[in-house]
Backbone as JSON Lines, residues from 0, in Angstrom:
{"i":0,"aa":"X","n":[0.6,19.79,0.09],"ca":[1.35,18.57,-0.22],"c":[0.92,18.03,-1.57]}
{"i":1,"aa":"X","n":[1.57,17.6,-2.3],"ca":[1.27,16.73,-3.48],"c":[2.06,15.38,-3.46]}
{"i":2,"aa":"X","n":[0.88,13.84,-4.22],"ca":[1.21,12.81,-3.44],"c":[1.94,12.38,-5.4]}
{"i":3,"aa":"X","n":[2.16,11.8,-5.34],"ca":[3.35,11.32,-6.78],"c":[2.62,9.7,-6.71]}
{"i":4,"aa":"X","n":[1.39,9.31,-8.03],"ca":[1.36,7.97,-7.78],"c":[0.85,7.43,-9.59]}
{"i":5,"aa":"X","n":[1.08,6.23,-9.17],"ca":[0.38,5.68,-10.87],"c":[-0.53,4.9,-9.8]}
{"i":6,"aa":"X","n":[-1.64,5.1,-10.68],"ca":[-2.85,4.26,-10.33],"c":[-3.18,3.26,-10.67]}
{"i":7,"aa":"X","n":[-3.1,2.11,-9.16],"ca":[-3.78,0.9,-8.69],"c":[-1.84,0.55,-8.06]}
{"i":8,"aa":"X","n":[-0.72,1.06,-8.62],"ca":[0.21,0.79,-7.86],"c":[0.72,0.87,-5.89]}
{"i":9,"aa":"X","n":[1.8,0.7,-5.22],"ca":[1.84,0.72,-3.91],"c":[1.32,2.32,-3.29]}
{"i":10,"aa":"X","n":[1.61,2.83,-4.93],"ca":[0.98,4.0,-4.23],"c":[-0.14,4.17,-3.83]}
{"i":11,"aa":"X","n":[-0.95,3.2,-4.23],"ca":[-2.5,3.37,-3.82],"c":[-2.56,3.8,-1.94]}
{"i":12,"aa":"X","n":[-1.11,3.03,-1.44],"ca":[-1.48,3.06,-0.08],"c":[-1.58,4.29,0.43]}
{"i":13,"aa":"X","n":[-0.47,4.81,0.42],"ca":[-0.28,6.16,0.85],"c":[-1.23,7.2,0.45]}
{"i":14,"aa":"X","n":[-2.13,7.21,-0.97],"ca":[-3.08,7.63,-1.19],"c":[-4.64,7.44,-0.31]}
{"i":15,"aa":"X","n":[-4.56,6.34,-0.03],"ca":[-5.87,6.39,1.0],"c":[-5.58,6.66,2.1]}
{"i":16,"aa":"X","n":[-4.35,6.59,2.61],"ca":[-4.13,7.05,4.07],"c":[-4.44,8.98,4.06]}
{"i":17,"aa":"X","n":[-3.15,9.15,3.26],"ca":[-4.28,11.26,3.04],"c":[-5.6,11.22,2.76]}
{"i":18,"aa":"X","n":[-6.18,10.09,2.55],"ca":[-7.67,10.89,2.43],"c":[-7.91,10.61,3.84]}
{"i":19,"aa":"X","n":[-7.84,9.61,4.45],"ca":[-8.72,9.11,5.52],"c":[-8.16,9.94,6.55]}
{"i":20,"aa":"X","n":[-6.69,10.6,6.36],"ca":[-6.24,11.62,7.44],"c":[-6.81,12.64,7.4]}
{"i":21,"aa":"X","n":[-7.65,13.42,6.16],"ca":[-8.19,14.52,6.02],"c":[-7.41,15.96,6.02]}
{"i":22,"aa":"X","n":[-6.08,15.69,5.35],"ca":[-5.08,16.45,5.11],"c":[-5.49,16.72,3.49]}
{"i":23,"aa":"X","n":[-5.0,18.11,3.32],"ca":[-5.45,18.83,1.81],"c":[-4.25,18.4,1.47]}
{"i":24,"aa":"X","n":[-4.03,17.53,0.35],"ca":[-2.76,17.65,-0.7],"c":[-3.52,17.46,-2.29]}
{"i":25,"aa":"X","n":[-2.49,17.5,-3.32],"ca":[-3.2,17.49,-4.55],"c":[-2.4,15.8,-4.94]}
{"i":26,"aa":"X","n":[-3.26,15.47,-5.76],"ca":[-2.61,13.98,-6.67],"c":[-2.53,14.18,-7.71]}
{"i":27,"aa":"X","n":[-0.92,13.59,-8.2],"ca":[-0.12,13.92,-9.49],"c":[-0.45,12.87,-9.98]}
{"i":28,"aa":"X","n":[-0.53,12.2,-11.15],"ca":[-0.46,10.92,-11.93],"c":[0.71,11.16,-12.42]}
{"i":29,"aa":"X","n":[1.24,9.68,-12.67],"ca":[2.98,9.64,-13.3],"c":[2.78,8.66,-14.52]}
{"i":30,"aa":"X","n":[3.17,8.55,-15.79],"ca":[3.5,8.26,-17.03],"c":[4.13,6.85,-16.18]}
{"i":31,"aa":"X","n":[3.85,5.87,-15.85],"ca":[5.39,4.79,-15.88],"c":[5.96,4.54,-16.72]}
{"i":32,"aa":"X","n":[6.05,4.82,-17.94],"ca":[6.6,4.74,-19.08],"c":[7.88,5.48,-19.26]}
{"i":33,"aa":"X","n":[6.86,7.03,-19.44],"ca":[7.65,8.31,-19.83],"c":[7.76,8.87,-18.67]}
{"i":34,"aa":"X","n":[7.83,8.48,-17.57],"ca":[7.9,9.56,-16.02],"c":[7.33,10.81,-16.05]}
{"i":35,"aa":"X","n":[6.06,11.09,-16.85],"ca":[5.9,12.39,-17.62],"c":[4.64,12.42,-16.35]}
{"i":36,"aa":"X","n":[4.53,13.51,-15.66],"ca":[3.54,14.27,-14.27],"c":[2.52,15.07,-15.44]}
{"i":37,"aa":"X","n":[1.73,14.21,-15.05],"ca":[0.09,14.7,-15.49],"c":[-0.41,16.7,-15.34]}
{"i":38,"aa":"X","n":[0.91,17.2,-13.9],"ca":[1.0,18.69,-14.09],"c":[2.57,19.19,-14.51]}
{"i":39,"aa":"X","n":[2.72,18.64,-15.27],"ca":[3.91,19.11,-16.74],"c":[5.31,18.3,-15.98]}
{"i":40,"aa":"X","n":[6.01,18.17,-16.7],"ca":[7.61,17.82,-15.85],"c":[7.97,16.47,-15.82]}
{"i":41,"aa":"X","n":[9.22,16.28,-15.98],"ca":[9.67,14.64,-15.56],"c":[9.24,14.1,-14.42]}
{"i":42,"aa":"X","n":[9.11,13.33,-13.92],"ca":[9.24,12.79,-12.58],"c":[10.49,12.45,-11.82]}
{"i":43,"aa":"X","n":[11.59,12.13,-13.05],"ca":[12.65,12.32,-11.92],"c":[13.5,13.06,-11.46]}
{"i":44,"aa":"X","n":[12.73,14.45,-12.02],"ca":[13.34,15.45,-11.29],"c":[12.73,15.35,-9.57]}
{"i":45,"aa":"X","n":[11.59,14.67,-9.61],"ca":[10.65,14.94,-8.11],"c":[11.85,13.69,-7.56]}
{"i":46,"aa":"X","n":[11.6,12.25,-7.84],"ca":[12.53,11.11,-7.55],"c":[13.71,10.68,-8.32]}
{"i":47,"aa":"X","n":[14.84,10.74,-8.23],"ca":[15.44,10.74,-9.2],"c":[14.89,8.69,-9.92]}
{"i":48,"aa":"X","n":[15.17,8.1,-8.93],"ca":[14.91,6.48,-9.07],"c":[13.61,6.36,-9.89]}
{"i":49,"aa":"X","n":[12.38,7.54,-10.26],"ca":[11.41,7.44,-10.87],"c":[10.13,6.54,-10.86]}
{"i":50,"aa":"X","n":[10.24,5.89,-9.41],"ca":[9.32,4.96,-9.1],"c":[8.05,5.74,-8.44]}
{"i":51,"aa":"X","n":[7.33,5.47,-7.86],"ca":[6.23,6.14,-7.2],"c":[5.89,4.89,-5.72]}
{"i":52,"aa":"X","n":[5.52,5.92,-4.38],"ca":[5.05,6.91,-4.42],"c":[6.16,8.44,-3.77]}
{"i":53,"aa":"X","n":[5.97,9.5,-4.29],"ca":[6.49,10.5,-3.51],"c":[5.99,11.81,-2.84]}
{"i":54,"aa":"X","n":[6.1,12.1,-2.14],"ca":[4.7,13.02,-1.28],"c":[5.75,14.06,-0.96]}
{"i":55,"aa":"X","n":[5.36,15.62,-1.92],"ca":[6.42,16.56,-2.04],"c":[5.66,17.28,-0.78]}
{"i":56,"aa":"X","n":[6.2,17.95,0.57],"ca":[5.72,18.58,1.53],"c":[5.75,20.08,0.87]}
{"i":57,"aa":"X","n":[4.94,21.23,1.87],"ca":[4.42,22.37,1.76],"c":[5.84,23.34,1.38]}
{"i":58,"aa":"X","n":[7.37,22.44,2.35],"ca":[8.6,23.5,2.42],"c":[8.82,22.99,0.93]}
{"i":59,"aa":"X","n":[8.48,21.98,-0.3],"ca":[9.94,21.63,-1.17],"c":[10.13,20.32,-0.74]}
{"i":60,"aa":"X","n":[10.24,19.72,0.0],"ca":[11.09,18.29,0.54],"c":[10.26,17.29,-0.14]}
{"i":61,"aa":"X","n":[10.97,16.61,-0.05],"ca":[10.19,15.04,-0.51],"c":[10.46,13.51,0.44]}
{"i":62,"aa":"X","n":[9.63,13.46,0.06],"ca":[10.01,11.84,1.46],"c":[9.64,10.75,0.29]}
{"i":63,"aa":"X","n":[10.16,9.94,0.25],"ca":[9.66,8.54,-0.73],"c":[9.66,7.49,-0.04]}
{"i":64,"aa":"X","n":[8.94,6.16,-0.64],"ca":[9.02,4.8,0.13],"c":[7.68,4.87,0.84]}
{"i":65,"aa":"X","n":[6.48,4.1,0.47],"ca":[5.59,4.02,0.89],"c":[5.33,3.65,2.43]}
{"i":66,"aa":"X","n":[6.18,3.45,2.83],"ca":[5.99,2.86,4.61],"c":[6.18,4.29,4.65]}
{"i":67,"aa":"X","n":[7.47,4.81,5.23],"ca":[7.6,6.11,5.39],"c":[6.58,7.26,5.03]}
{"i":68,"aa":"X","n":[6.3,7.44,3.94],"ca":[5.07,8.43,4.06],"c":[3.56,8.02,4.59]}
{"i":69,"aa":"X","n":[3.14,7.09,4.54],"ca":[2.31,6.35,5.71],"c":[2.01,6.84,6.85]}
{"i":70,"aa":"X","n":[3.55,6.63,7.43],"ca":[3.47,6.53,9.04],"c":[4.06,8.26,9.16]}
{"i":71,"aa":"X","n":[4.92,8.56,8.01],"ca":[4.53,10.63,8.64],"c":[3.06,10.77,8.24]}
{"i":72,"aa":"X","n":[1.93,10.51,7.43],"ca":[0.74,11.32,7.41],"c":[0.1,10.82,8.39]}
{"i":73,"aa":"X","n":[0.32,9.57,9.06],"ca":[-0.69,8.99,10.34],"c":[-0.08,9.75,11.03]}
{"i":74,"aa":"X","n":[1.03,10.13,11.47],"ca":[1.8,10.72,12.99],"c":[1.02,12.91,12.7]}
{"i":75,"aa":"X","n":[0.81,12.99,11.34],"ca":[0.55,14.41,11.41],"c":[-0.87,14.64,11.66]}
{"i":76,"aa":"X","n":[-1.83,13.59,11.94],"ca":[-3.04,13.47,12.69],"c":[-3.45,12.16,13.47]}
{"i":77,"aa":"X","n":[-2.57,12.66,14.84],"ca":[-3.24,11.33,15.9],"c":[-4.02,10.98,16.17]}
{"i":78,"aa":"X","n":[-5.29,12.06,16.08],"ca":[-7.52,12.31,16.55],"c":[-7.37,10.87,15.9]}
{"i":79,"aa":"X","n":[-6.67,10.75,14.7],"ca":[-7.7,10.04,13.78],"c":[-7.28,8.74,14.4]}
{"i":80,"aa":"X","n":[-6.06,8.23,14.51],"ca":[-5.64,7.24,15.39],"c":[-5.66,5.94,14.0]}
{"i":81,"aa":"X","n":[-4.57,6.1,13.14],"ca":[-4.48,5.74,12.03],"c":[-3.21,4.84,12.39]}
{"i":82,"aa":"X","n":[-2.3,5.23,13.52],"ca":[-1.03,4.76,14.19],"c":[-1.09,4.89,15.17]}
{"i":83,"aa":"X","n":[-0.6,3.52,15.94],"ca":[-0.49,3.53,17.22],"c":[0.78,4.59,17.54]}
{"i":84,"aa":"X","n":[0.83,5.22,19.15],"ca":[1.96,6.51,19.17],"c":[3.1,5.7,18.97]}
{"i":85,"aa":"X","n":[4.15,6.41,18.55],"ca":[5.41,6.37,18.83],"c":[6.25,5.54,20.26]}
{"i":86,"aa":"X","n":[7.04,4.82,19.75],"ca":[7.31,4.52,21.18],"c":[6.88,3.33,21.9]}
{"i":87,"aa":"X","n":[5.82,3.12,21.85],"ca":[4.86,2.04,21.84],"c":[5.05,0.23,21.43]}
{"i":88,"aa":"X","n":[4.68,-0.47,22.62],"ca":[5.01,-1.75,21.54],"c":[3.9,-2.03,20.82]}
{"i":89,"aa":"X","n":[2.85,-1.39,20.89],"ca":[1.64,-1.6,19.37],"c":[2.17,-0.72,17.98]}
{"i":90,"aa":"X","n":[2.97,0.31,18.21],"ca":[3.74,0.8,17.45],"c":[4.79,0.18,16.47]}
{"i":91,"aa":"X","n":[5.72,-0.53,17.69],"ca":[6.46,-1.84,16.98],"c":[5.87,-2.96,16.32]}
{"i":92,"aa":"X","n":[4.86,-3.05,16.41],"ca":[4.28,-4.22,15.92],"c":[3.25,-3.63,14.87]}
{"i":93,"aa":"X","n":[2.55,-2.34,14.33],"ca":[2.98,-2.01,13.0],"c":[3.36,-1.71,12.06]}
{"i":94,"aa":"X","n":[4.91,-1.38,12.47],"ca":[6.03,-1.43,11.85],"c":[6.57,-3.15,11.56]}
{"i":95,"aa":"X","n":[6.47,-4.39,12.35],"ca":[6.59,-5.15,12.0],"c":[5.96,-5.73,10.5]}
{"i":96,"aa":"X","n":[4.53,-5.4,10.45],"ca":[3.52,-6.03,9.53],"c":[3.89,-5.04,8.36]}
{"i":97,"aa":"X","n":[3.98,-3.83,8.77],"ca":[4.71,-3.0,7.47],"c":[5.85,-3.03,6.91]}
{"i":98,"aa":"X","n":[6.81,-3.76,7.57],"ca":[8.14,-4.3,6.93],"c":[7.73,-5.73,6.87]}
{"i":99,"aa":"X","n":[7.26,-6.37,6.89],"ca":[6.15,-8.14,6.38],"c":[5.74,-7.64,5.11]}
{"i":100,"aa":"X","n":[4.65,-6.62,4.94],"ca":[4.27,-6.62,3.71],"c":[5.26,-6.02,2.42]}
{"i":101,"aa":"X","n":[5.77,-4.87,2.84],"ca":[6.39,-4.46,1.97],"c":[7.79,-5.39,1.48]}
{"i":102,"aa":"X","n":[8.39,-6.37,2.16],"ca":[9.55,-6.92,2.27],"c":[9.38,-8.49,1.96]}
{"i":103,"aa":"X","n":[8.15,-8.94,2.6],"ca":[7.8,-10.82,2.44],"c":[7.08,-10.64,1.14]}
{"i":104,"aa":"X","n":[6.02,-9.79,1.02],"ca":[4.86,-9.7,0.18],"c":[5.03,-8.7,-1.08]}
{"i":105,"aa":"X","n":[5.06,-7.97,-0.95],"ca":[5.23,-6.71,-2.47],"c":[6.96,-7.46,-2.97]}
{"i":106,"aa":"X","n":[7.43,-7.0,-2.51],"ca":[8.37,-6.92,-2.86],"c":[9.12,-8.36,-3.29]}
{"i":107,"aa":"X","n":[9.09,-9.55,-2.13],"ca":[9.79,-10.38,-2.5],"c":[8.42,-11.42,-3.05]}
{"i":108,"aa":"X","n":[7.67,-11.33,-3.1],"ca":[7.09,-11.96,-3.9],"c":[5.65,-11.87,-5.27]}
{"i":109,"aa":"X","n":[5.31,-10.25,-5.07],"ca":[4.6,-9.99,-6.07],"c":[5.31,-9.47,-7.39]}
{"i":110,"aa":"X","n":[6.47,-8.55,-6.73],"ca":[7.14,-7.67,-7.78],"c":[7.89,-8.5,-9.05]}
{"i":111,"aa":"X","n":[8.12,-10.34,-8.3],"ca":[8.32,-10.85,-9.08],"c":[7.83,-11.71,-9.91]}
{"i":112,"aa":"X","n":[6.75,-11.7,-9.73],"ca":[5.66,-12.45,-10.72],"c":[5.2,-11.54,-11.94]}
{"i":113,"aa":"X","n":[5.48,-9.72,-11.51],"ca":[5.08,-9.06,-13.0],"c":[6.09,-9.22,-13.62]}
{"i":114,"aa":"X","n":[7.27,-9.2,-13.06],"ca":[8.48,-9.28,-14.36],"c":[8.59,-10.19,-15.44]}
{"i":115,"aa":"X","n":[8.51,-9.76,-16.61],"ca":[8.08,-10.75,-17.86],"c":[9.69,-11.19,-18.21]}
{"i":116,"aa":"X","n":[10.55,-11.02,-17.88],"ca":[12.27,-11.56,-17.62],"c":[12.22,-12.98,-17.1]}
{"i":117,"aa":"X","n":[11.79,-13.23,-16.05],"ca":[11.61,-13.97,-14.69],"c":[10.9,-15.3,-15.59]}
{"i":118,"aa":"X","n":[11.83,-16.29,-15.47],"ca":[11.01,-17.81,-16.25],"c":[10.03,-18.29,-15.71]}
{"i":119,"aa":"X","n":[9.2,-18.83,-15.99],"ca":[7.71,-19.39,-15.26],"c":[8.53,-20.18,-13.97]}
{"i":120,"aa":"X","n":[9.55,-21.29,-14.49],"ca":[9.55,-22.01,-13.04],"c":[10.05,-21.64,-12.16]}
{"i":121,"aa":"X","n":[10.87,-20.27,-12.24],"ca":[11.29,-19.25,-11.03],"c":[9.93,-18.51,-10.41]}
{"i":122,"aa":"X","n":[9.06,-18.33,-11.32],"ca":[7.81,-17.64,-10.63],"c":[6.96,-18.38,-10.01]}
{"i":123,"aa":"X","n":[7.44,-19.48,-10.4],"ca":[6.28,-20.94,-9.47],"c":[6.99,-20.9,-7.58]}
{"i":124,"aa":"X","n":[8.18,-20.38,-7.76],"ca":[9.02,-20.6,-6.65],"c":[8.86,-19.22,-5.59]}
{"i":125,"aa":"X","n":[8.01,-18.11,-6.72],"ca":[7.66,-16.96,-6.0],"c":[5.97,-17.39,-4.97]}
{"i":126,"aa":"X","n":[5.06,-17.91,-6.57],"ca":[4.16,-18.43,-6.11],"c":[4.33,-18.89,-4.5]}
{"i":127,"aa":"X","n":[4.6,-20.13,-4.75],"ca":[4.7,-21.1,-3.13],"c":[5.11,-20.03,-2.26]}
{"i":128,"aa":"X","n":[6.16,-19.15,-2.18],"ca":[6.51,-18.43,-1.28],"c":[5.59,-17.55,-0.99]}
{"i":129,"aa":"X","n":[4.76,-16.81,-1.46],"ca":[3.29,-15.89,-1.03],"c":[2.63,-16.83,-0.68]}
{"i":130,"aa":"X","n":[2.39,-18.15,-1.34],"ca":[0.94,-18.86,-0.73],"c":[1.6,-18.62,0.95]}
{"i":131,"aa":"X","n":[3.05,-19.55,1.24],"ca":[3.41,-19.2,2.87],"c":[3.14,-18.0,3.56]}
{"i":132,"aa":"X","n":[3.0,-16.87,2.77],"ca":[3.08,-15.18,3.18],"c":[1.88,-15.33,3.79]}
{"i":133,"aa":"X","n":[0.74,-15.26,2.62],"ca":[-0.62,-15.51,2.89],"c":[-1.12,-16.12,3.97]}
{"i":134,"aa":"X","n":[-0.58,-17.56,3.82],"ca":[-1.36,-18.61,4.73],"c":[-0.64,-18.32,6.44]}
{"i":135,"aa":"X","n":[0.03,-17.48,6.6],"ca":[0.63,-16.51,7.72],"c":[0.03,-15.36,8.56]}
{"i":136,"aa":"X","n":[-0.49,-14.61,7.12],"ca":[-1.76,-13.51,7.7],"c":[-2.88,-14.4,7.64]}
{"i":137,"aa":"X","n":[-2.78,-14.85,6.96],"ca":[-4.67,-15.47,7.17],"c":[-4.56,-16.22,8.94]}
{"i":138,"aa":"X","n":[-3.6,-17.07,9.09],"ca":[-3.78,-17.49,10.36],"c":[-3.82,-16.52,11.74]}
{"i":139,"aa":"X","n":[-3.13,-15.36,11.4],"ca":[-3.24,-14.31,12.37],"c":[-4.7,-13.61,12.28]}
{"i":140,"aa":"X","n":[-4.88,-13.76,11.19],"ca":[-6.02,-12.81,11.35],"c":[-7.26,-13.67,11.3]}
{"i":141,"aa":"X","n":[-7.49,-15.09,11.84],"ca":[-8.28,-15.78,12.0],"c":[-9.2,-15.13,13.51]}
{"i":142,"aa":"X","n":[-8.85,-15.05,14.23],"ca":[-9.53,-14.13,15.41],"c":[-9.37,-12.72,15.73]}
{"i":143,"aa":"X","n":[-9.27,-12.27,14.36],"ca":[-8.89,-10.72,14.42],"c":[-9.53,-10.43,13.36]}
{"i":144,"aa":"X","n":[-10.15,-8.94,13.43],"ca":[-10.72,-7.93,12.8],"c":[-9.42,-7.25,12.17]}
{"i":145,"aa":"X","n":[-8.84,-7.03,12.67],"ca":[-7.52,-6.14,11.68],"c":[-5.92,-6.98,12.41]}
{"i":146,"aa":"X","n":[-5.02,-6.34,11.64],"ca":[-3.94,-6.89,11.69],"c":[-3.46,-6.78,13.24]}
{"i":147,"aa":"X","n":[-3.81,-5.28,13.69],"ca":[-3.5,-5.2,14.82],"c":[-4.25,-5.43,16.22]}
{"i":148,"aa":"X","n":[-5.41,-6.35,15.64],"ca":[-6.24,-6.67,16.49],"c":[-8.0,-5.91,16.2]}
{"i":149,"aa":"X","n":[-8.47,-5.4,16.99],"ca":[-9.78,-4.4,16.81],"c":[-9.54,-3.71,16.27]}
{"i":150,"aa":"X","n":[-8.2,-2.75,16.12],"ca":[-8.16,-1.46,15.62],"c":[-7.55,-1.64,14.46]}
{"i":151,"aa":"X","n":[-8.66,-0.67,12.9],"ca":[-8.09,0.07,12.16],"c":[-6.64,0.55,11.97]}
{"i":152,"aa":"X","n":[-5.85,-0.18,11.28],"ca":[-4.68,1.0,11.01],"c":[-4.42,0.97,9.71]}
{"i":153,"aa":"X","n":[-3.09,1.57,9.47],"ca":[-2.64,1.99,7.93],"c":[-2.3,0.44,8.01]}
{"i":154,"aa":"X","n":[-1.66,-0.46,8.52],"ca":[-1.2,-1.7,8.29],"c":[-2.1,-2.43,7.26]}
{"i":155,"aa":"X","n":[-3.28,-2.22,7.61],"ca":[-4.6,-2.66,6.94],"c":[-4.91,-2.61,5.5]}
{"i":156,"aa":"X","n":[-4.44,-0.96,5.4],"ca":[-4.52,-0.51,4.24],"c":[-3.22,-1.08,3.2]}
{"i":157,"aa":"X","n":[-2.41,-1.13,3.39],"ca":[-0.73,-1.68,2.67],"c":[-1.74,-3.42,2.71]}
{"i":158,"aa":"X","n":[-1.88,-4.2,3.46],"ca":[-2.56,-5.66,2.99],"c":[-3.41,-5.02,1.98]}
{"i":159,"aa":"X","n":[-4.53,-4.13,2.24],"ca":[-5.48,-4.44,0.76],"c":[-4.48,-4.46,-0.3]}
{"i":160,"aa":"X","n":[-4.16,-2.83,-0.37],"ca":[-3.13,-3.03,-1.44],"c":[-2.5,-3.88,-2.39]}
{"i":161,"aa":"X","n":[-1.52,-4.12,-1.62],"ca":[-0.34,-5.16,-1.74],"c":[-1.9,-6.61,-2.54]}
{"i":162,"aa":"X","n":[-2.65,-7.23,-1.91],"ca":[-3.6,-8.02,-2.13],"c":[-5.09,-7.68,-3.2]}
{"i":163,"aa":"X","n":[-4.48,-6.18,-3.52],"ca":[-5.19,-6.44,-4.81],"c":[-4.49,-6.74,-6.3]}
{"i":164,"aa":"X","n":[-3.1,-6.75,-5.91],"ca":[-2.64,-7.46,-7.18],"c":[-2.83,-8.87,-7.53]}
{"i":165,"aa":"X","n":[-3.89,-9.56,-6.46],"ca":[-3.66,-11.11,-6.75],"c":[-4.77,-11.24,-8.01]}
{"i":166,"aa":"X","n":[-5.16,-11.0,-8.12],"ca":[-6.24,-10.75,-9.59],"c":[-5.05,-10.72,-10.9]}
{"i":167,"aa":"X","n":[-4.5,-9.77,-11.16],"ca":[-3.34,-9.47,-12.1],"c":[-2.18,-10.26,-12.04]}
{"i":168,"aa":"X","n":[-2.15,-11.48,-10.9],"ca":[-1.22,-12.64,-11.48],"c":[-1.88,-13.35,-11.29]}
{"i":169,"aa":"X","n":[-3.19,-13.64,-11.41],"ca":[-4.31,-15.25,-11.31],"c":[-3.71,-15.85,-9.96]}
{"i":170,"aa":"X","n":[-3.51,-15.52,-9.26],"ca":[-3.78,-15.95,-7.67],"c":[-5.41,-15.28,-7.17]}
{"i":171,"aa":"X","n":[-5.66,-16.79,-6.55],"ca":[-6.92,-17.1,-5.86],"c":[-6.82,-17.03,-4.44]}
{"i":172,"aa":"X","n":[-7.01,-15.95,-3.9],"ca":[-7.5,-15.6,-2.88],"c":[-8.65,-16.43,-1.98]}
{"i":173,"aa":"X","n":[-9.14,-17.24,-2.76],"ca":[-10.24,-17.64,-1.71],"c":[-10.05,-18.85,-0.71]}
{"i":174,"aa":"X","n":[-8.64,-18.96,-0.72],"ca":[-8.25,-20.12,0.25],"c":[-7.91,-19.22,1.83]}
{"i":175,"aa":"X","n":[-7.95,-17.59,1.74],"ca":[-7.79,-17.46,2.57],"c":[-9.13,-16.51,2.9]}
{"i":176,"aa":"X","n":[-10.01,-16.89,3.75],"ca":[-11.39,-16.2,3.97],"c":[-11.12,-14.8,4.9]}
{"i":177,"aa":"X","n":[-9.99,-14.85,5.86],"ca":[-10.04,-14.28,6.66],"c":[-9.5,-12.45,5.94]}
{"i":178,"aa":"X","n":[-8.58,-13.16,5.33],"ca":[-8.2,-11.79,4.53],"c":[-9.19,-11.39,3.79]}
{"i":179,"aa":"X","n":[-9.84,-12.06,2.7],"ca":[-10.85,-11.66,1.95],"c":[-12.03,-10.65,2.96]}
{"i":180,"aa":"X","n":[-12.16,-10.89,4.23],"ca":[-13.56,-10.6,4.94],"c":[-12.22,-8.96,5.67]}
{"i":181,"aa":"X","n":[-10.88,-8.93,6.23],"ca":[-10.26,-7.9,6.08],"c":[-10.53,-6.57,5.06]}
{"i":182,"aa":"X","n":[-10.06,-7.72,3.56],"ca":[-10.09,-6.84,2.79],"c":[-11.48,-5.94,2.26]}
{"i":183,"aa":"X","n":[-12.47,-6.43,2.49],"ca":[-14.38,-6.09,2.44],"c":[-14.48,-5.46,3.46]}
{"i":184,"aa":"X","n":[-13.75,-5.02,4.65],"ca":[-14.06,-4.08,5.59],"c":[-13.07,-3.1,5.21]}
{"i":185,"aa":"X","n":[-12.14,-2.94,4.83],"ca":[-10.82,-1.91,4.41],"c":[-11.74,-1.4,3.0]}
{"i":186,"aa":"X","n":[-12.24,-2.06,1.97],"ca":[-12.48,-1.62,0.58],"c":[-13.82,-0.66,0.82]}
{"i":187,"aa":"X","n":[-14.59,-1.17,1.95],"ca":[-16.17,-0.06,2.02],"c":[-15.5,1.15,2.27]}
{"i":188,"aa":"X","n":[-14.65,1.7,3.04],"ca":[-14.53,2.6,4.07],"c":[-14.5,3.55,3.32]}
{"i":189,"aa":"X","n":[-14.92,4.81,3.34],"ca":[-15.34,5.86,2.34],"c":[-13.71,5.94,2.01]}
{"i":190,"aa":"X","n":[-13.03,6.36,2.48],"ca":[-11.48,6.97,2.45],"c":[-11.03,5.84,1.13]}
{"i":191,"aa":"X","n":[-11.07,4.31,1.07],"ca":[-10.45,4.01,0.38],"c":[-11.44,3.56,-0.96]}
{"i":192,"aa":"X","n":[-12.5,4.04,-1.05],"ca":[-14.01,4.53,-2.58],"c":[-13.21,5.71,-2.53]}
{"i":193,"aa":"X","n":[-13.19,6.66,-2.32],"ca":[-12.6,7.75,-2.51],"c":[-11.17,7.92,-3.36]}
{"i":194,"aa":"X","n":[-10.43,7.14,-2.99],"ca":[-8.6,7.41,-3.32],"c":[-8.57,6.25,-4.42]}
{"i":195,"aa":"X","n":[-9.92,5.18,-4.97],"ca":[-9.91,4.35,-6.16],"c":[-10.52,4.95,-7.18]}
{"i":196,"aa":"X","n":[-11.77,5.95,-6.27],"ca":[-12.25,6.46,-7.41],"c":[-11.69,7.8,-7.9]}
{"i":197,"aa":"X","n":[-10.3,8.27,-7.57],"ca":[-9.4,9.36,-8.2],"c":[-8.89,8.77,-8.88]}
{"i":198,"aa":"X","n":[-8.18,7.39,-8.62],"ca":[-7.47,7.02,-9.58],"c":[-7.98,5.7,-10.52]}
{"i":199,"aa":"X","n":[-9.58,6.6,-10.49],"ca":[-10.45,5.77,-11.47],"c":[-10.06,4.27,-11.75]}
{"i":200,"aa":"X","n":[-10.08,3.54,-10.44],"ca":[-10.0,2.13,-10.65],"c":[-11.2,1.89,-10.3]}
{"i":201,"aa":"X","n":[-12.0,2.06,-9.83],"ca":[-13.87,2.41,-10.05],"c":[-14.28,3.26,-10.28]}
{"i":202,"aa":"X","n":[-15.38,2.87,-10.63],"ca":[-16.87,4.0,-11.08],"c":[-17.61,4.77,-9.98]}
């Protein structure tokens, strides 16, 4: 498998989930600029849309959209128990938090704070709307170890993520403790030192 990502982007997620699954694939770096693959070639020949992440399988195929490749590399090793099964209402419910983050959080409210288009007092209006996002997980996860309760999942991993861009728009995190003490149990875990330090966002 080879995973299609620019580093410290959403792809970060899907990148720590293959490590922590312990599946052999290789990691491409992508140009966001020039869509230019660090092993020769455009990128949108892999995606045509040229975004990242894309995780080309062993036949040729490609799957894109970071939820989706997620939850196929958790489902292609259950031991590890990265996803609740199929079917399941603990299942439904991290698919809920994974359409929360990617949909309340990345998307409707980080993606628009990088856009340098976007007038400050439209981004003040993104602001307030994450502080609500935030102050949402933080209250859930006030008597919880992870999103889904005790257990570890990829859900976990998409919050760090998604929550390490608050640095890169000067959002202060420290109004919410509970995530911060989340995110310090998700950031030790060898799997995700591992998939920062490929894409050399540490030493």
């Amino acid at each position: 498998m080879k995973l299609y990502y620019l580093p410290g982007a959403s792809s970060l997620f899907p990148h720590i989930v293959l490590v922590e699954s312990g599946l052999f694939f290789d990691a491409v770096k992508v140009d966001e600029r020039t869509k230019a693959m660090d092993d020769g070639g455009d990128y949108r020949a892999v995606n045509p849309l040229g975004y990242v992440p894309a995780l080309q399988l062993d036949d040729g195929s490609v799957l894109t959209e970071t939820v989706s490749i997620a939850q196929y590399v958790a489902d292609r090793v259950p031991a590890k128990k990265l996803a609740p099964p199929n079917g399941t209402l603990a299942r439904a419910k991290l698919q809920s938090w994974l359409n929360f983050i990617s949909s309340e959080m990345q998307l409707g409210c980080f993606c628009p704070l990088f856009d340098r288009e976007i007038p400050l007092a439209v981004k003040a209006i993104f602001r307030r709307r994450l502080d609500s996002r935030l102050a949402h997980v933080e209250q859930h996860l006030v008597q919880k170890a992870y999103l889904l309760g005790d257990d570890f999942s990829i859900a976990d991993v998409y919050l760090f993520v998604v929550s390490n861009w608050a640095r890169s728009v000067e959002l202060d995190l420290s109004p919410y403790p509970s995530i911060l003490a989340l995110r310090k149990r998700v950031g030790i875990r060898p799997a995700t030192q591992e998939a920062m330090r490929r894409e050399n966002l540490i030493s």
